[in-house]
C-alpha positions, -999 to 999 in steps of 0.1 A, spaced: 946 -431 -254 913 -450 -259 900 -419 -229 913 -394 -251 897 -409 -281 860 -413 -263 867 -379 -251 869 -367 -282 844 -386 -300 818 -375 -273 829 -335 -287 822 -344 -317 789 -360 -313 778 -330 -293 790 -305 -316 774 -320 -343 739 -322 -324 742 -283 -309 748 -273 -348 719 -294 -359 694 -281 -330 708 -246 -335 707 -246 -371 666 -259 -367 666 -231 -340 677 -206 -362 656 -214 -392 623 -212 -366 634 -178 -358 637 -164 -392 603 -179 -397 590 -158 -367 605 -128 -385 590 -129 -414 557 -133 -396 564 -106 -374 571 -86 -405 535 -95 -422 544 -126 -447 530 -155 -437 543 -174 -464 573 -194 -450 571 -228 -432 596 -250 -413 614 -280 -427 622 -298 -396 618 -336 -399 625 -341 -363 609 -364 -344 617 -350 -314 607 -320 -289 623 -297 -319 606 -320 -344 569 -306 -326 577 -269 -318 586 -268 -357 551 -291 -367 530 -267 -338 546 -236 -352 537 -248 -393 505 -252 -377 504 -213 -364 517 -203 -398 484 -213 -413 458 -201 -391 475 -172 -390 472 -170 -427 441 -181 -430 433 -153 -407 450 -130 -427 437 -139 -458 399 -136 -442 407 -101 -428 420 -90 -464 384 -107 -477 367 -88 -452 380 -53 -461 380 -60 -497 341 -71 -494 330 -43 -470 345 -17 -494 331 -29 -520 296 -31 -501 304 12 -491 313 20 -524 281 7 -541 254 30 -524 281 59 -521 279 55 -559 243 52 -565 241 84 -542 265 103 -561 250 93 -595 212 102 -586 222 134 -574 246 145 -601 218 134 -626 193 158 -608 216 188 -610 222 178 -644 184 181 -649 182 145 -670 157 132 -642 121 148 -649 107 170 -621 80 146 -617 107 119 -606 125 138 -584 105 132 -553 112 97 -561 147 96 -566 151 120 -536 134 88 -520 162 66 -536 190 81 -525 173 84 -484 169 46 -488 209 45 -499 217 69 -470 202 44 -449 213 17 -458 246 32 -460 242 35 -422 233 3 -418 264 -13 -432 286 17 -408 268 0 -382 276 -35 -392 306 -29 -396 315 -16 -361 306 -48 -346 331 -68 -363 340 -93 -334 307 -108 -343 312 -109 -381 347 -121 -374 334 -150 -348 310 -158 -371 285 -151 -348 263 -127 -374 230 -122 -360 203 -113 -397 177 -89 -388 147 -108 -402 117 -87 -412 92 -83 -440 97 -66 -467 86 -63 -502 116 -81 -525 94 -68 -557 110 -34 -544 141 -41 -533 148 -59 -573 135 -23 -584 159 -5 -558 193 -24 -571 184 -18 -605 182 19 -600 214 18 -578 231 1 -608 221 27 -635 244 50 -633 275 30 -635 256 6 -664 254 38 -685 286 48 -682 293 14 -695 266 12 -722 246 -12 -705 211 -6 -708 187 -31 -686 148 -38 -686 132 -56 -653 102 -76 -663 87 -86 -628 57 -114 -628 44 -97 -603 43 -59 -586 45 -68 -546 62 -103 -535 64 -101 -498 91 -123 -482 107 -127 -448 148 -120 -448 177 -97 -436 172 -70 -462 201 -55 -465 221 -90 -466 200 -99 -496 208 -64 -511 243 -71 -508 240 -103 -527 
């Protein structure tokens, strides 16, 4: 009897852990899903201390960086559209205002000028962006050169005109001084 009883006893004890591993098992695996699916939300309750304990505490830990990874990315693409849009914009509204004729033919050199310097700078940020690894490693390299900053204050103001317009803003720049050379990355500081 007291055989049958230990017998039975020992069942029970190793059903009870197989449901409890399995049930931590299972809830791991539905976590992998829904990362697999994109949402890297859920997290693992497992108070474990044991080897189930740290595959759940290792795979909280994978859960945020991948997260945080995922939130960056979604940064990145929010920022770098942003950073397109602006001299795609500026472009578009210089050209439709010379078509429209609101820009004096003794200007249009000049803004013709404007919108080659958003062209190029347009290029520039194509070009970043294809070498993302490096943004993404944090291993951005700024191309430092001289430039005047006097004329790249001038430059974002006329890029912004057309949308402050459209929005009734009306600005006046009131530099100190006509030329300030400096030494930078000139399109970083454009972006900023």
């Amino acid at each position: 009897i007291a055989l049958v009883w230990s017998f039975l006893a020992g069942v029970f004890v190793y059903y009870i852990m197989t449901f409890r591993t399995t049930k931590d098992l299972n809830e791991i695996a539905e976590c992998a899903q829904s990362f697999a699916s994109g949402d890297f939300s859920p997290r693992v309750n497992v108070t474990r201390n044991d080897e189930i304990g740290d595959l759940a505490k290792a795979f909280n830990d994978m859960a945020e960086t991948l997260k945080n990874h995922d939130d960056s990315r979604n940064n990145f693409i929010a920022s770098v559209s942003h950073d397109l849009r602006t001299p795609m914009t500026t472009i578009k509204g210089l050209i439709e205002c010379i078509i429209a004729g609101v820009i004096p033919q003794s200007e249009i050199n000049t803004t013709l000028s404007n919108v080659t310097e958003e062209i190029n700078r347009l290029n520039r940020l194509v070009t970043a962006m294809l070498d993302v690894t490096r943004l993404q490693g944090g291993k951005r390299q700024f191309n430092m050169t001289e430039f005047d900053i006097c004329e790249l204050i001038r430059l974002v103001m006329i890029s912004l005109e057309p949308e402050g317009a459209k929005k009734g803003i009306d600005a006046d720049l009131d530099l100190v001084r006509d030329r300030i050379s400096v030494i930078g990355d000139k399109d970083s500081i454009y972006q900023v």
